[in-house]
Structure formats: structure tokens, C-alpha cells
C-alpha positions as CSV (number, residue, x, y, z in Angstrom):
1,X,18.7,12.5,-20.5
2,X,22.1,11.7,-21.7
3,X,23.1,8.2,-21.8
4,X,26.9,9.0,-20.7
5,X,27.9,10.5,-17.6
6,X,30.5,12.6,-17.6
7,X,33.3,13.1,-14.9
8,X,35.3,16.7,-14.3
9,X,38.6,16.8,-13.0
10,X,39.1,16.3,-9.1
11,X,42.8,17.8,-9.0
12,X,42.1,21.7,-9.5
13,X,45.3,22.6,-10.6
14,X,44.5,20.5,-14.0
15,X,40.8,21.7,-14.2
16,X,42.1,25.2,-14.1
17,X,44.7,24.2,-16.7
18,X,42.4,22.8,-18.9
19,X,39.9,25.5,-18.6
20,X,42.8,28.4,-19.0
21,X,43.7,26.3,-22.5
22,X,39.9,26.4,-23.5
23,X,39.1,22.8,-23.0
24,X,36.4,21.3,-20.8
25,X,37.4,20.4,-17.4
26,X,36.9,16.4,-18.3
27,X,38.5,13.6,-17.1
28,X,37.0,10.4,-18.4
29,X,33.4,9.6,-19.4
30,X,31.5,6.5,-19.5
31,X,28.5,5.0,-21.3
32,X,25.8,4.2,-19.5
33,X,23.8,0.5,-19.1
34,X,20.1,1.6,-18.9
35,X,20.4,-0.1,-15.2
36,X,22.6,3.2,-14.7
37,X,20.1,5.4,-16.7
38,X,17.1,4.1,-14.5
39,X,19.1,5.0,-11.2
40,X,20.9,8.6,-12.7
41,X,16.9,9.4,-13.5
42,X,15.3,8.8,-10.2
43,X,18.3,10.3,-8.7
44,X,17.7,13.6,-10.7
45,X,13.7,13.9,-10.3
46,X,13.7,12.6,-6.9
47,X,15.3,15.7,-5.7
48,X,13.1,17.7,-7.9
49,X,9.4,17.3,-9.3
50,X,9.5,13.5,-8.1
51,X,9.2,10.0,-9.6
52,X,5.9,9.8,-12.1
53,X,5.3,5.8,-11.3
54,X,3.5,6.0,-14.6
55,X,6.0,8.0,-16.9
56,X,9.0,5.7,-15.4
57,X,7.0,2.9,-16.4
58,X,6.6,4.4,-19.9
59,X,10.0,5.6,-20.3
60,X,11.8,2.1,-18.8
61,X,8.7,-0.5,-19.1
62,X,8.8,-1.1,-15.6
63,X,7.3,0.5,-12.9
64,X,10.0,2.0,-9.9
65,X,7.9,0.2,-7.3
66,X,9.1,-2.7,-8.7
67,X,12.6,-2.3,-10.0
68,X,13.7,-0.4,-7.0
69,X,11.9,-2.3,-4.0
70,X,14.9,-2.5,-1.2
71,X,15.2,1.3,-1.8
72,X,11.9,2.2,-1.5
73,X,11.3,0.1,1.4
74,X,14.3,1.9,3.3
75,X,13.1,5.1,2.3
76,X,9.5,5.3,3.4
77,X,10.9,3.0,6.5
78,X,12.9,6.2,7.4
79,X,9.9,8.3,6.6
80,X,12.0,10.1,3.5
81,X,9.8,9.8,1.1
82,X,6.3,9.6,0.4
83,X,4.0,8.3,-2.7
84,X,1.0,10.9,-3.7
85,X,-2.7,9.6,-4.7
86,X,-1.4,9.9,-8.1
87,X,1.6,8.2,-8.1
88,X,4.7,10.3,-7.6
89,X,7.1,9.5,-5.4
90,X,8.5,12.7,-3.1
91,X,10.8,13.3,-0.9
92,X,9.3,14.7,2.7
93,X,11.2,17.4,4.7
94,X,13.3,14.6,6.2
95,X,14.4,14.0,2.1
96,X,14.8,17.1,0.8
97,X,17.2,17.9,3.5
98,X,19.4,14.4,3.1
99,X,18.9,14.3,-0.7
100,X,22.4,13.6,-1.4
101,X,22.5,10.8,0.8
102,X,19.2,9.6,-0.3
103,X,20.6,9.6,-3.5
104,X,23.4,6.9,-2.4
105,X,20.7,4.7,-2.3
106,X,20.3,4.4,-6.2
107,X,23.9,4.2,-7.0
108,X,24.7,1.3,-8.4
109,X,27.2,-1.5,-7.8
110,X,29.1,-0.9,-10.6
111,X,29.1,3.1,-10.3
112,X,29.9,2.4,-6.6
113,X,33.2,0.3,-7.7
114,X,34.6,2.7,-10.1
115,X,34.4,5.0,-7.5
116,X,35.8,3.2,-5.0
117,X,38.6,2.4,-7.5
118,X,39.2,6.4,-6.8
119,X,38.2,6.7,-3.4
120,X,39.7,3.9,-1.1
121,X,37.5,5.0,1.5
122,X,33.9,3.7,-0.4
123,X,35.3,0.1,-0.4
124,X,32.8,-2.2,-1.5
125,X,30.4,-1.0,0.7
126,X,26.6,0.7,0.3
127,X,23.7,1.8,2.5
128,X,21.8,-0.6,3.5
129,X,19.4,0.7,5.9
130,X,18.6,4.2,7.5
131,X,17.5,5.3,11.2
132,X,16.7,9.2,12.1
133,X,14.9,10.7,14.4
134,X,12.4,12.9,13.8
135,X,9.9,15.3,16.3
136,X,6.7,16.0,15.2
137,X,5.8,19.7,16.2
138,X,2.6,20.7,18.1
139,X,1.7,22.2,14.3
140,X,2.2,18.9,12.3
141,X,5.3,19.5,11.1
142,X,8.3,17.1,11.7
143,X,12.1,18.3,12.6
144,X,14.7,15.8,11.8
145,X,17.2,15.6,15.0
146,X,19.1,12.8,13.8
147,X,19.9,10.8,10.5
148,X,22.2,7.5,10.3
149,X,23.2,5.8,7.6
150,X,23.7,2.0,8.2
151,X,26.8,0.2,5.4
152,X,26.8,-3.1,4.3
153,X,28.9,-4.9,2.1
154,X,28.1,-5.3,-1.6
155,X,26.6,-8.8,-2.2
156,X,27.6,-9.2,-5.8
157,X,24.5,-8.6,-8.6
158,X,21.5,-6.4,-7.4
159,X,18.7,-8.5,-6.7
């Protein structure tokens, strides 16, 4: 995976501009700490083949479980996602179908300022918790009826 993370142009008008001229719709790019690598992975993989406990632990010398406990906790809390007998980490129905805010979970606190920076309507705030409501069906599977997302305020360094 790349270790920069790349940002197209929000403002059409200039991304259609910049393609019409032949350039790539870019608008600024950043290098990434390998705090910001660890998250942008589990982001990715989460929301398709899962976390390998044992290849993230390869590939960053720690194991998620343990880098990533708050998150985890909130997840499986809301019944989200799910840990296999070998070790991958999954996202149930309830996760596949809030992926993107699942995701929100692993952004970091600098990621989350620079976009706030943009977006005046982020803040300095991040999920903290998650509540949904979910039916179990008479043939084991579950319907999610309700998801909420619960914001706190960023607390300065991740712990």
C-alpha cells in the first residue's frame, strides 16, 4: 500500500479543468506516519477480505487487538464485526452495510483535523460509541432497523 494518500479536487469545475488539460484531478497529497498507514490498511481490508490478526502483526509488529482496542471494543459492542477461529476480523451484515461509517472509527486525529480544517462541520469531534438495533429473524439472520453514531470531542493524543 502506498505510503501517501492522495486527495482529488472537491470543486468540479477545476477537476474537470484539470482533467480537460490532461492532468490528474489532484489537489494536495500528504505523506503518511505509519500510525496513518496502520488505520488507511484496516480501513481498506476491513470492508474487504478482513483483518489477518497475524499478517497485521507481521506487517506493523503489533497485533490490531492491541493497537486498536477502543475501536474494537465499539465495534463488536454494536455487534459490527466479528473475529473468526483463525483470526480475521470481519464485518457482520450490520458492517458491511455501515462500512463507511465503521470506517470513521480508524480515522485518525490528525487526518480528522485536516479535514476539519476543510469541512467546518467535523470540528474536533470523532465517534465515540455506536447503538443500533438489530432484529434477529425466525431464520438466524439479523436486520439492522436502526444505527446511531454517538461524537465526542477529540481528547488530544490517541491513547
Amino acid at each position: 500500500m502506498s505510503q501517501c494518500q492522495f486527495y482529488n479536487e472537491a470543486d468540479f469545475d477545476r477537476c474537470l479543468t484539470r482533467v480537460e488539460a490532461g492532468d490528474k484531478p489532484i489537489w494536495k497529497g500528504v505523506a503518511l506516519s505509519e500510525d496513518d498507514l496502520m488505520r488507511r490498511t484496516v480501513m481498506f481490508v476491513l470492508r474487504s477480505s478482513g483483518v489477518s490478526s497475524s499478517r497485521f502483526a507481521a506487517e506493523f509488529g503489533v497485533p490490531f487487538e492491541e493497537y486498536f482496542p477502543r475501536e474494537l471494543e465499539i465495534l463488536k459492542e454494536a455487534d459490527l464485526v466479528f473475529i473468526s477461529n483463525d483470526g480475521v476480523l470481519s464485518l457482520t451484515s450490520a458492517g458491511i452495510i455501515n462500512s463507511g461509517a465503521v470506517s470513521l472509527l480508524f480515522f485518525s486525529d490528525q487526518v480528522l483535523d485536516r479535514v476539519a480544517y476543510n469541512d467546518s462541520r467535523i470540528g474536533t469531534r470523532r465517534p465515540t460509541s455506536w447503538k443500533s438495533t438489530i432484529t434477529r429473524q425466525r431464520d438466524g439472520t439479523a436486520q439492522v432497523r436502526k444505527c446511531k453514531l454517538f461524537f465526542g470531542e477529540v481528547g488530544g493524543p490517541r491513547q
